[in-house]
C-alpha positions as a printed Julia matrix, in Angstrom:
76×3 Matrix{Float64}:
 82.2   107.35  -177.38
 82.67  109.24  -174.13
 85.67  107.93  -171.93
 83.29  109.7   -169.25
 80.85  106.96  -167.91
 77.57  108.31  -166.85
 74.87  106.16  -164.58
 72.58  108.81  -164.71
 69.12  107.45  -166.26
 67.02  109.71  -167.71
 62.62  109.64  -166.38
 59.47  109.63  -168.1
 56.3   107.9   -167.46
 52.76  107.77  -166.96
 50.28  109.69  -164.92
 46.73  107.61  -163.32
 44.46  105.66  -161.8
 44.77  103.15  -162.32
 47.59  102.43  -163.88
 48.02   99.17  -163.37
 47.06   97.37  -166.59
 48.68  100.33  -168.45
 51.13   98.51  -170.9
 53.32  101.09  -172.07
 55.98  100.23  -170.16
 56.75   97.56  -172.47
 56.65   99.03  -175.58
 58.9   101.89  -174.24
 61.49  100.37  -172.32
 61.97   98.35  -175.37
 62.48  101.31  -177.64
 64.95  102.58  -175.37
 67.11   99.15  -174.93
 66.66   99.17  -178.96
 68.53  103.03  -179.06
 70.91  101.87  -176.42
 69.18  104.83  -174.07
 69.16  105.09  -170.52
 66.11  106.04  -169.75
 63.74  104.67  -168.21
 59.11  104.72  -168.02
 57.87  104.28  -164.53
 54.05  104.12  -164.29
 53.27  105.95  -161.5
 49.5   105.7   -159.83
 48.26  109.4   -158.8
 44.75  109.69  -157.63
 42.77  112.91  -159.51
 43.09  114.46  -156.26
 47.14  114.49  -156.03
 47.78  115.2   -159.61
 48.99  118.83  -158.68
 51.39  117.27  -156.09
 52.77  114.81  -158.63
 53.22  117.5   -161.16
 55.58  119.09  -158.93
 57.32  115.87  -158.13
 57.8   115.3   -161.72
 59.55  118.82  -161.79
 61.63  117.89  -158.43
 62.8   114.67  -160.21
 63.43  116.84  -163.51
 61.46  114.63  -165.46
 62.11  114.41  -169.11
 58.21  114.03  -169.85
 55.25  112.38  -168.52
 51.54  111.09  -169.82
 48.38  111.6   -168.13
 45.76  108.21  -168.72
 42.32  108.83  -167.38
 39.71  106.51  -165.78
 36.44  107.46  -167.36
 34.81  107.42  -163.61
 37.22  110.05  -162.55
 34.81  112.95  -161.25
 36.55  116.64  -161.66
């Protein structure tokens, strides 16, 4: 075990609209707590329209990995 302590939390998530039923949060913040990892699932709502904008975010934030859930009335 590292004497080192480190608070930094590793992000992935989800990707949609909406989002907000999604329940994949649960089943993956529960793996992690299980392995003892920091990490942590955010489900994020991004319209179809801002998905380019929220790719880069998840670069900015240096995301470990992200899905995409789509709404089968999402027009492209």
């Amino acid at each position: 075990m590292s004497s080192n302590p480190n608070y930094k939390a590793e992000l992935v998530g989800v990707f949609g609209h909406p989002v907000s039923e999604n329940p994949t949060v649960v089943m993956q913040e529960a793996a992690f707590q299980a392995l003892n990892l920091n990490w942590r699932y955010l489900t994020i709502e991004v319209y179809p329209q801002d998905l380019g904008a929220a790719m880069q975010g998840l670069r900015a934030f240096n995301m470990k990995g992200i899905n995409l859930t789509i709404h089968t009335k999402w027009r492209f």
